[in-house]
ChimeraX commands (.cxc) that place a marker at each C-alpha (Angstrom):
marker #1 position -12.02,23.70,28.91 radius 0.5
marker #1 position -12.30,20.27,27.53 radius 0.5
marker #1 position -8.52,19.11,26.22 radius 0.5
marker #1 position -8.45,18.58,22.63 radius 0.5
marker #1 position -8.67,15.32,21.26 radius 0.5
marker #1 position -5.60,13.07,20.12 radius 0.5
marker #1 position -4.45,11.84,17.17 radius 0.5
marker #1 position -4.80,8.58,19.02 radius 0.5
marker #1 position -8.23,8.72,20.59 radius 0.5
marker #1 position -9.37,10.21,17.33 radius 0.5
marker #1 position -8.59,7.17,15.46 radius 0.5
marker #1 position -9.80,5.06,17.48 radius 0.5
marker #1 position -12.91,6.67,17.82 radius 0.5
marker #1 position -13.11,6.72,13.94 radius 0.5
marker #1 position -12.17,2.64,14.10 radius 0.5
marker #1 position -14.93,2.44,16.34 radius 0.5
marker #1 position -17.43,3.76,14.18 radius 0.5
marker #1 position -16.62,2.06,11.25 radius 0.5
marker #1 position -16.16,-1.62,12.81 radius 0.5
marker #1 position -18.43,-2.79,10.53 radius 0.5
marker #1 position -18.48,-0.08,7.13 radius 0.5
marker #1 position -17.77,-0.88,3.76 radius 0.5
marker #1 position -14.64,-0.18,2.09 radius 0.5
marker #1 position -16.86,2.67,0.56 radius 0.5
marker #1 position -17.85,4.22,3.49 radius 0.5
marker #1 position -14.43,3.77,4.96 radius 0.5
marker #1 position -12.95,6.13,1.66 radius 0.5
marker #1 position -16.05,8.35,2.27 radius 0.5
marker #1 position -15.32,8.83,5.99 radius 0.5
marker #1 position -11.79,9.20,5.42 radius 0.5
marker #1 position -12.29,12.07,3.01 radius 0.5
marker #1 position -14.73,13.56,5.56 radius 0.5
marker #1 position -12.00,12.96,8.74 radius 0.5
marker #1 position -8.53,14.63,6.54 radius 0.5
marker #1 position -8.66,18.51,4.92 radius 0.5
marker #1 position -9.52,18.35,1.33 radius 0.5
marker #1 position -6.09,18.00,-0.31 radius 0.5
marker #1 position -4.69,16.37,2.38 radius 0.5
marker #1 position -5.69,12.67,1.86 radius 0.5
marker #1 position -3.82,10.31,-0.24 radius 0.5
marker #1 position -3.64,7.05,-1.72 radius 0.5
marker #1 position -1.01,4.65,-2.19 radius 0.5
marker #1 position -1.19,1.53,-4.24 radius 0.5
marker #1 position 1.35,-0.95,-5.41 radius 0.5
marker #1 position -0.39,-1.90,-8.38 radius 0.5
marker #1 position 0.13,-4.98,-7.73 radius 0.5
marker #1 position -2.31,-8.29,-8.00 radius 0.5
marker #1 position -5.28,-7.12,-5.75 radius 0.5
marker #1 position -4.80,-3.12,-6.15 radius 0.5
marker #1 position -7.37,-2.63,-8.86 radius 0.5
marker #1 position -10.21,-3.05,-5.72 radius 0.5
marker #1 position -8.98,-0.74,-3.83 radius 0.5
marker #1 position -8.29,1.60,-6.77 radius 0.5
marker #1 position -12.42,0.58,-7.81 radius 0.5
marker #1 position -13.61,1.83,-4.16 radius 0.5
marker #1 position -11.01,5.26,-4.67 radius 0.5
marker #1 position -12.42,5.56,-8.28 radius 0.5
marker #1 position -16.00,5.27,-7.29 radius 0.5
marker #1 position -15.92,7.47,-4.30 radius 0.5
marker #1 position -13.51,10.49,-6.08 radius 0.5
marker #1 position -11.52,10.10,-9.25 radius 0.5
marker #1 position -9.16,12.60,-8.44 radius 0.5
marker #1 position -7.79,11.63,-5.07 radius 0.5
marker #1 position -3.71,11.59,-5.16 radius 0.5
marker #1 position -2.92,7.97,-5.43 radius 0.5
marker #1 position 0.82,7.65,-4.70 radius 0.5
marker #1 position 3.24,4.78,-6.49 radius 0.5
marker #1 position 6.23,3.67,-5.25 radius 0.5
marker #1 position 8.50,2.99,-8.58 radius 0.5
marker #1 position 11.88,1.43,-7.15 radius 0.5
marker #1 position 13.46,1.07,-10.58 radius 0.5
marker #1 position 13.39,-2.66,-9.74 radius 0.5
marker #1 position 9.64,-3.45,-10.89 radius 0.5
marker #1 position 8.54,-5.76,-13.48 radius 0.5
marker #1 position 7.64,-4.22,-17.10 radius 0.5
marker #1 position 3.85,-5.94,-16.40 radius 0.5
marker #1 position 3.81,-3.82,-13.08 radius 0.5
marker #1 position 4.29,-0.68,-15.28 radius 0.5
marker #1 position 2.03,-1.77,-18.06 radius 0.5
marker #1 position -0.83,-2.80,-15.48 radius 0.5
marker #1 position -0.50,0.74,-13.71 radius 0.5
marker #1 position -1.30,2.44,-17.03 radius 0.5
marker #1 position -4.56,0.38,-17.91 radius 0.5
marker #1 position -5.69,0.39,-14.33 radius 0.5
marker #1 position -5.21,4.56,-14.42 radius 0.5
marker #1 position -6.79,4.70,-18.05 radius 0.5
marker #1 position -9.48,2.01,-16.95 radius 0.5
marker #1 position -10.75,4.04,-13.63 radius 0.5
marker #1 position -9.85,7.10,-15.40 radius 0.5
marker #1 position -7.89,8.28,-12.59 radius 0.5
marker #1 position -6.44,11.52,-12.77 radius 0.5
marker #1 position -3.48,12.42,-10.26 radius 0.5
marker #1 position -1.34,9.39,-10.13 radius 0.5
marker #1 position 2.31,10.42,-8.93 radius 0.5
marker #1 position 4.75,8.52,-9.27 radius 0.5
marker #1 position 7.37,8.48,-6.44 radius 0.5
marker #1 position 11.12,7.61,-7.02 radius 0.5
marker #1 position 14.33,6.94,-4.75 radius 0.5
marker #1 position 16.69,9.74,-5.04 radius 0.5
marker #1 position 19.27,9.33,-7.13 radius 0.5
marker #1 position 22.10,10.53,-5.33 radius 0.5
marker #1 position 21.22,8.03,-2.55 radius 0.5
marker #1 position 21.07,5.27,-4.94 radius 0.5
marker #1 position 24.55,6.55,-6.61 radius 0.5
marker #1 position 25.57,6.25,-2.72 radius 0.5
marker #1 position 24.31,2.78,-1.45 radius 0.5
marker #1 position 23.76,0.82,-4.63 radius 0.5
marker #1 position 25.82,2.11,-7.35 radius 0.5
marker #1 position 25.58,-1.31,-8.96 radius 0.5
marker #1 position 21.64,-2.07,-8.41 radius 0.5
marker #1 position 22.67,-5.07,-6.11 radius 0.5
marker #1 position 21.71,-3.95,-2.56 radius 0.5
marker #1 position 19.45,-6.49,-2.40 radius 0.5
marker #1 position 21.44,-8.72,-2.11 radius 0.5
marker #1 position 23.81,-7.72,0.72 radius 0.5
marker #1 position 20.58,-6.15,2.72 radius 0.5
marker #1 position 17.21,-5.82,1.92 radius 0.5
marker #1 position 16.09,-4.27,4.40 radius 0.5
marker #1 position 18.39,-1.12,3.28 radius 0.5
marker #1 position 17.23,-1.14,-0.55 radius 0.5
marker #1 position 13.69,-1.32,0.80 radius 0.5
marker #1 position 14.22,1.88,2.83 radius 0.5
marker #1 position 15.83,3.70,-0.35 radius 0.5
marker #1 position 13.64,2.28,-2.77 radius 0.5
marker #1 position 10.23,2.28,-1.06 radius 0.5
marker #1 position 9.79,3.90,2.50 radius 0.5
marker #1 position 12.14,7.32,2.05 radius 0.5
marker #1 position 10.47,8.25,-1.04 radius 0.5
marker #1 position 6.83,7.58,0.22 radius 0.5
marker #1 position 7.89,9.14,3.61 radius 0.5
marker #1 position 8.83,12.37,1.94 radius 0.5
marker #1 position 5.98,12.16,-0.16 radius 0.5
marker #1 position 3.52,11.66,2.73 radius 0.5
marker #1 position 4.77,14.66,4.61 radius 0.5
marker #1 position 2.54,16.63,1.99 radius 0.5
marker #1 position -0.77,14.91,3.63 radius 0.5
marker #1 position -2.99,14.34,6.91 radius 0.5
marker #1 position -4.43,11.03,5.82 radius 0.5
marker #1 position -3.29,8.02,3.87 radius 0.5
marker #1 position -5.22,4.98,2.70 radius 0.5
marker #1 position -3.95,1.34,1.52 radius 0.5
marker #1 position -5.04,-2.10,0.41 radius 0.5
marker #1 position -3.96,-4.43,3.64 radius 0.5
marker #1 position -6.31,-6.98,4.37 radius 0.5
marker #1 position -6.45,-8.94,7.23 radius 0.5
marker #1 position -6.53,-12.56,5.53 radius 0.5
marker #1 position -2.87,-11.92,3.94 radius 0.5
marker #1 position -1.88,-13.05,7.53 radius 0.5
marker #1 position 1.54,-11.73,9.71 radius 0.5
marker #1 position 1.37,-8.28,10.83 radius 0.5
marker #1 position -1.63,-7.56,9.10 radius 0.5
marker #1 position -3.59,-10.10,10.32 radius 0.5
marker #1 position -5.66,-7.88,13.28 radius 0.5
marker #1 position -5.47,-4.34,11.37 radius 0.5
marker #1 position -7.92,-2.26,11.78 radius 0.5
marker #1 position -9.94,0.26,9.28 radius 0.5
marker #1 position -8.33,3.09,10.92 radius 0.5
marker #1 position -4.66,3.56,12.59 radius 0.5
marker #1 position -2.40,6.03,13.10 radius 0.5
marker #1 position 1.01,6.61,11.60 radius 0.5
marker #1 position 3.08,9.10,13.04 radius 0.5
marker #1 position 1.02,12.36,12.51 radius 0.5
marker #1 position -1.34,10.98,9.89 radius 0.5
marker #1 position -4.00,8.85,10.11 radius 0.5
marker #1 position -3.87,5.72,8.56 radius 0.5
marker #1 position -6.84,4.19,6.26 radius 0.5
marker #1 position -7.66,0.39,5.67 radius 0.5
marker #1 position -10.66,0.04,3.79 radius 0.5
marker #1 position -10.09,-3.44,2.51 radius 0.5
marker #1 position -9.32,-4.70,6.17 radius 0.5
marker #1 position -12.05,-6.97,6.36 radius 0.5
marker #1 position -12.46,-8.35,3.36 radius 0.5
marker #1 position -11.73,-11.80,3.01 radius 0.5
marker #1 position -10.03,-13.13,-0.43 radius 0.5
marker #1 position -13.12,-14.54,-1.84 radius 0.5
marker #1 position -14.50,-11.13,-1.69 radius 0.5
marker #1 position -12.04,-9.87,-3.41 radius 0.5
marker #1 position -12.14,-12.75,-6.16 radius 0.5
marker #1 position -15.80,-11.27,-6.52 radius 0.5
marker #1 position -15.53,-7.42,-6.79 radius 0.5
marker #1 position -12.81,-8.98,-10.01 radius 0.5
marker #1 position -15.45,-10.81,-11.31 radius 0.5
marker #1 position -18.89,-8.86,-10.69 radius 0.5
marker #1 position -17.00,-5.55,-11.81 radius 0.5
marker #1 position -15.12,-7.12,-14.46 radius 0.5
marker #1 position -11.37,-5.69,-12.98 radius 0.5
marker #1 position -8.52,-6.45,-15.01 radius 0.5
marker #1 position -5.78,-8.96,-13.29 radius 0.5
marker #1 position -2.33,-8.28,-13.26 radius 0.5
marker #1 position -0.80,-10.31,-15.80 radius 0.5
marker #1 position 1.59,-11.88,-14.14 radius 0.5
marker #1 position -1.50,-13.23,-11.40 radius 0.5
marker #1 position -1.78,-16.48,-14.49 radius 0.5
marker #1 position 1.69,-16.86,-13.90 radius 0.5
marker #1 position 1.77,-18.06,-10.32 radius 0.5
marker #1 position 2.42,-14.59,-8.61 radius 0.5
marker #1 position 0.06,-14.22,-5.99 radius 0.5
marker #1 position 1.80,-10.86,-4.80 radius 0.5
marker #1 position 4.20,-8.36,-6.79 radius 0.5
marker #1 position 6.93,-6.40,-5.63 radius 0.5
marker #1 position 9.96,-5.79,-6.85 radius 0.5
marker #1 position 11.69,-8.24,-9.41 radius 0.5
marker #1 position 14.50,-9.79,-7.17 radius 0.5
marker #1 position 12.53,-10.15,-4.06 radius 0.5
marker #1 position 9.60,-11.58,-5.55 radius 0.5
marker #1 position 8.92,-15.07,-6.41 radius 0.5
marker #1 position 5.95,-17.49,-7.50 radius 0.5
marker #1 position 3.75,-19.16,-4.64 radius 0.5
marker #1 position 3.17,-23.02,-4.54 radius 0.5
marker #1 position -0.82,-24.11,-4.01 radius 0.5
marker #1 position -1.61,-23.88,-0.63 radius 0.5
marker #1 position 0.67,-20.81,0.36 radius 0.5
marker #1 position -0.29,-17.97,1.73 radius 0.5
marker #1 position -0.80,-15.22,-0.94 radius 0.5
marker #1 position 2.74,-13.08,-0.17 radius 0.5
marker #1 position 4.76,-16.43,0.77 radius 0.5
marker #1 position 6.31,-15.58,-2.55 radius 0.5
marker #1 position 7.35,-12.30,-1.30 radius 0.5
marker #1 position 11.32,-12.11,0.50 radius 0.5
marker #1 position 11.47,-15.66,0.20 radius 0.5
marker #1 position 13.27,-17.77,2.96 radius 0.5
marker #1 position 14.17,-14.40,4.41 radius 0.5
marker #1 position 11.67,-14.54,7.31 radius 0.5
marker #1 position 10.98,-10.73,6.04 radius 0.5
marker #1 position 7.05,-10.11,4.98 radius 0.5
marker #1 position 6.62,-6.21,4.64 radius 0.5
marker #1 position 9.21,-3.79,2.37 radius 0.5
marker #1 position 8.86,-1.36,5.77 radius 0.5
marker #1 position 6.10,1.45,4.36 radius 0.5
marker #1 position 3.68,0.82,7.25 radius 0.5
marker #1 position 5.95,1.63,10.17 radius 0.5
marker #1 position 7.08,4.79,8.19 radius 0.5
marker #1 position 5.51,7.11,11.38 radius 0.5
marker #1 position 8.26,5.43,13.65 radius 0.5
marker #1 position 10.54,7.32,15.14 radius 0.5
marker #1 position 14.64,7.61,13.39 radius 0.5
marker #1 position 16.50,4.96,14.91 radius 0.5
marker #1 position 13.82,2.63,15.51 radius 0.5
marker #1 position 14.03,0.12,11.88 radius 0.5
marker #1 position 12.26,0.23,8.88 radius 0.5
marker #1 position 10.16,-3.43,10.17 radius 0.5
marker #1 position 10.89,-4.60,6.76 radius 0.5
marker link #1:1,2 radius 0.2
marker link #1:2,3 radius 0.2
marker link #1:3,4 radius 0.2
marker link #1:4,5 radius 0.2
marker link #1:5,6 radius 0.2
marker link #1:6,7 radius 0.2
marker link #1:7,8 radius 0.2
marker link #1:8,9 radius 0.2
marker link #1:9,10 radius 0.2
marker link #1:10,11 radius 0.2
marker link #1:11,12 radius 0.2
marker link #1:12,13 radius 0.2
marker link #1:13,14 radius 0.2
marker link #1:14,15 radius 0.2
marker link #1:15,16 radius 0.2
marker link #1:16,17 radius 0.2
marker link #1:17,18 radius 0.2
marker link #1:18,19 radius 0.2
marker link #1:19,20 radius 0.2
marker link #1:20,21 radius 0.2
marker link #1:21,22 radius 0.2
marker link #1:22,23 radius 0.2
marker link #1:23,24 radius 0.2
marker link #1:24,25 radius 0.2
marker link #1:25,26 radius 0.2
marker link #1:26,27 radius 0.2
marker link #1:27,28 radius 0.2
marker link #1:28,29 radius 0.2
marker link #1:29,30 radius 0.2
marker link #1:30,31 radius 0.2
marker link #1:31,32 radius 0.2
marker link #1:32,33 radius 0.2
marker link #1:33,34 radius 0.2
marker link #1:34,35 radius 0.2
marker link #1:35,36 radius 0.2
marker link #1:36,37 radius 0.2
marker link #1:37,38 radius 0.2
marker link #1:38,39 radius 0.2
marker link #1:39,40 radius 0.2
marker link #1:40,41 radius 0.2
marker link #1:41,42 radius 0.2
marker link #1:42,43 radius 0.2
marker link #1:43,44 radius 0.2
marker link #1:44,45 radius 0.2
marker link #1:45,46 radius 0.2
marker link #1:46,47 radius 0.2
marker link #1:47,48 radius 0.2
marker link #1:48,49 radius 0.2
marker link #1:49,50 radius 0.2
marker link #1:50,51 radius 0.2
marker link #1:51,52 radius 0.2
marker link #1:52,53 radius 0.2
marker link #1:53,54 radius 0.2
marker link #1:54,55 radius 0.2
marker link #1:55,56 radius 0.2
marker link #1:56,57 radius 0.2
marker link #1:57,58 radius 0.2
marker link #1:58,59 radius 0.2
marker link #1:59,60 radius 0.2
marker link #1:60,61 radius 0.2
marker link #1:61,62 radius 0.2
marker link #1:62,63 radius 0.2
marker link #1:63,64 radius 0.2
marker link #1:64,65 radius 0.2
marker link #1:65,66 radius 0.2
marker link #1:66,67 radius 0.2
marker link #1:67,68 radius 0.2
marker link #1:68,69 radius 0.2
marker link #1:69,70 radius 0.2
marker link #1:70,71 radius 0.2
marker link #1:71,72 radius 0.2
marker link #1:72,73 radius 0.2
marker link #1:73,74 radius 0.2
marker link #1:74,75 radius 0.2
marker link #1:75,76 radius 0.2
marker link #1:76,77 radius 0.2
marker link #1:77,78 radius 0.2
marker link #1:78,79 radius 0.2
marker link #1:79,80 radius 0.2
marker link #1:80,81 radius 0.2
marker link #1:81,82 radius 0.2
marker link #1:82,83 radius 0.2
marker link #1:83,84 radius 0.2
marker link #1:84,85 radius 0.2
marker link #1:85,86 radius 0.2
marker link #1:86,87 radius 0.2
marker link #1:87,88 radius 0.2
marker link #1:88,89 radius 0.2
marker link #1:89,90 radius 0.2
marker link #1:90,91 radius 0.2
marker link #1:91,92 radius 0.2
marker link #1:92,93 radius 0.2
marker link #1:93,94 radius 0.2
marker link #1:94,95 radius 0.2
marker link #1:95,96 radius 0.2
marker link #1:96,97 radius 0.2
marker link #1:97,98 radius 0.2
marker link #1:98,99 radius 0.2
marker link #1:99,100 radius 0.2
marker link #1:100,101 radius 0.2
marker link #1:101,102 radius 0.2
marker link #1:102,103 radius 0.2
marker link #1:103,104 radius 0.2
marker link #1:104,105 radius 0.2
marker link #1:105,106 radius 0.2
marker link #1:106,107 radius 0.2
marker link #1:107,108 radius 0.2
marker link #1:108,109 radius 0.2
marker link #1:109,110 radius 0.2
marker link #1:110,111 radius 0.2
marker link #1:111,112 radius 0.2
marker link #1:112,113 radius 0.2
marker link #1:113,114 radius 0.2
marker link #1:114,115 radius 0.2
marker link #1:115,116 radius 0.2
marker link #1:116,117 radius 0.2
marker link #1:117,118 radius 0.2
marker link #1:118,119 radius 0.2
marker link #1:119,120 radius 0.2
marker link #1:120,121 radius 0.2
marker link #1:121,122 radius 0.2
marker link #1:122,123 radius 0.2
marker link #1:123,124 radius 0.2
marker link #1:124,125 radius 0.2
marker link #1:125,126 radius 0.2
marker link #1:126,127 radius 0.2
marker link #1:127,128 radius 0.2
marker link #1:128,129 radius 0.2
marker link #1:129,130 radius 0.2
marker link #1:130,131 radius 0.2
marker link #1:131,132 radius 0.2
marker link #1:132,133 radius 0.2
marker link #1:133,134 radius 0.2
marker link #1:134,135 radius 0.2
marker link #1:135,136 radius 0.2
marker link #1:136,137 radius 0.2
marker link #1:137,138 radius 0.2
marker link #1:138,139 radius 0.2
marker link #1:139,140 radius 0.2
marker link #1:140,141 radius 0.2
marker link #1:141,142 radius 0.2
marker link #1:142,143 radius 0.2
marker link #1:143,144 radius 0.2
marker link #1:144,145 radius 0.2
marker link #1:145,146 radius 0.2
marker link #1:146,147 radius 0.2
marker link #1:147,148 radius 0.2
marker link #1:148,149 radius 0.2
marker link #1:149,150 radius 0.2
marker link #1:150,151 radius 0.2
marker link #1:151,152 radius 0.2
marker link #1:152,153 radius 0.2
marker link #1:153,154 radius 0.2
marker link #1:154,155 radius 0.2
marker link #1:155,156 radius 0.2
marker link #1:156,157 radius 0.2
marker link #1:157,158 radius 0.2
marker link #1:158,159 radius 0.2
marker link #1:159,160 radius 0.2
marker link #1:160,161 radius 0.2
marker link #1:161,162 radius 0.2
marker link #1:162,163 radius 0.2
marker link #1:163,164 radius 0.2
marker link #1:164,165 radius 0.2
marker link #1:165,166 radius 0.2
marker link #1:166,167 radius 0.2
marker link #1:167,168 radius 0.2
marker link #1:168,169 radius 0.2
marker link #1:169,170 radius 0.2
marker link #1:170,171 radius 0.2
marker link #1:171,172 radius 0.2
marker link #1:172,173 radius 0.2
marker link #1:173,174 radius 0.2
marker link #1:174,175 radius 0.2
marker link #1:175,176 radius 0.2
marker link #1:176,177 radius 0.2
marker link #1:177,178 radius 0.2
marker link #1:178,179 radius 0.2
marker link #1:179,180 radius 0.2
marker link #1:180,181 radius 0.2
marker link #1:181,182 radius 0.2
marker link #1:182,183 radius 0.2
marker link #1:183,184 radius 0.2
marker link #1:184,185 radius 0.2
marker link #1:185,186 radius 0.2
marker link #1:186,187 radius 0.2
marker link #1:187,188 radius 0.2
marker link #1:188,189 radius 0.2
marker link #1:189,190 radius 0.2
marker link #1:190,191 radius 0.2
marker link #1:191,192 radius 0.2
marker link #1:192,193 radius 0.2
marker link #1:193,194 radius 0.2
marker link #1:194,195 radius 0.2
marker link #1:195,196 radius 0.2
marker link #1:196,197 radius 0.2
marker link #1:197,198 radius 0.2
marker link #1:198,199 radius 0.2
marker link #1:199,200 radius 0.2
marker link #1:200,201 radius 0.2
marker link #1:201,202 radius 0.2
marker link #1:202,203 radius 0.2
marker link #1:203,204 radius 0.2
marker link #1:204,205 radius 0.2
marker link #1:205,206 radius 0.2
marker link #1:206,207 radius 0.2
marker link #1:207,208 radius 0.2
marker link #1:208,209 radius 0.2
marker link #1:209,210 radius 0.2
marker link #1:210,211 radius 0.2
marker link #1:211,212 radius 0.2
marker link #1:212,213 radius 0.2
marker link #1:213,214 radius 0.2
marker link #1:214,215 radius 0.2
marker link #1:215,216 radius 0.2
marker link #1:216,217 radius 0.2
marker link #1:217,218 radius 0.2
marker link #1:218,219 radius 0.2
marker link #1:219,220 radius 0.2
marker link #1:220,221 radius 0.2
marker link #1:221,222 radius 0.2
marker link #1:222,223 radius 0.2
marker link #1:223,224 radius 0.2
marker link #1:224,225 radius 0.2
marker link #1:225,226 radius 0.2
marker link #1:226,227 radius 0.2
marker link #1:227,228 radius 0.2
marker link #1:228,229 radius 0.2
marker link #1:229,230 radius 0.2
marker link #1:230,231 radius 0.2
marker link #1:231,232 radius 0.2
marker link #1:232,233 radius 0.2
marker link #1:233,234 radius 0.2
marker link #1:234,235 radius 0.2
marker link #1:235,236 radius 0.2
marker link #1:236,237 radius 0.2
marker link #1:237,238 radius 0.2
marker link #1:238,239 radius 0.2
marker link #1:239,240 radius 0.2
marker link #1:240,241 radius 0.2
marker link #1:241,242 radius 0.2
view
């Protein structure tokens, strides 16, 4: 009796296959690869989200897309979510929250992040998607591999604890993304003409200089560049990787 397959060996036999795919057929094999129901998105809404959200839209309207509001986000965060929901008429956007008892615990006075970021991160961001996500088999993001760091060698298709992982922007480079904005006429997040190359969270985020990368702005002079959600599968005990 053959042994049944991994979670492991099934991603990367799925990574395998799509080496070279399209964001498209990434989202398509995803949905084939995860129950129906069971597959969800998460986007930040933040300067490059609306191609990913363009792909999701194209592919399935209706596909959970999951958004991490910290109660820390700029106003033009909030505003861009609603036109980019109305514009690809998406229709099960849920937004996920910290829980307020934890913040009434940890950061009574909204100033964690200033004393430890990576702990406001956890509350903020990766407990409430981590709770959320227990509700799916399958997940899908906007990485790319040009933003540099850790997500410099991603691949389309990881795992992440028990769930497999999507990237089906992981090989796009950021003139391709510049031209999916401009062929498909995406709207930018406002604050993009402002000198934010990448949005997070108002205290942690800052403007980039020409010539940075495009999340230099992001944890500045920290030596921090991810809030923790991709490392969410770890085990207790082992960090947030924030």
């Amino acid at each position: 009796m053959t042994a049944p397959e991994t979670l492991n060996a099934r991603a990367a036999r799925l990574n395998e296959a799509l080496a070279s795919a399209s964001p498209t057929a990434v989202i398509e094999k995803a949905m084939e690869a995860v129950p129906a129901g069971r597959l969800a998105v998460v986007s930040s809404f933040g300067t490059e989200s609306a191609v990913l959200l363009k792909f999701v839209a194209d592919v399935d309207p209706d596909l959970p897309v999951l958004f991490l509001d910290t109660g820390m986000l700029f106003e033009e965060t909030l505003d861009y979510r609603d036109r980019l929901v109305d514009f690809f008429r998406l229709t099960d956007v849920r937004s996920l929250k910290p829980q307020i008892d934890l913040l009434a615990r940890r950061d009574p006075h909204r100033d964690l992040w200033l004393r430890d970021t990576e702990s406001c991160c956890h509350i903020r961001k990766v407990r409430p998607l981590s709770d959320a996500l227990g509700g799916f088999d399958g997940w899908m993001n906007g990485r790319k591999r040009f933003q540099g760091g850790a997500r410099a060698a991603i691949a389309h298709v990881e795992t992440d604890g028990q769930l497999l992982k999507f990237n089906p922007l992981a090989a796009m480079s950021q003139n391709d993304i510049a031209a999916v904005f401009e062929i498909e006429g995406l709207p930018r997040h406002p604050l993009e003409k402002m000198g934010f190359s990448s949005v997070g969270c108002m205290p942690c985020t800052s403007r980039t200089h020409p010539g940075e990368a495009p999340r230099a702005g992001r944890w500045r002079n920290t030596g921090r560049s991810e809030c923790g959600i991709h490392r969410i599968g770890l085990p207790e005990g082992a960090g947030c990787g924030c």
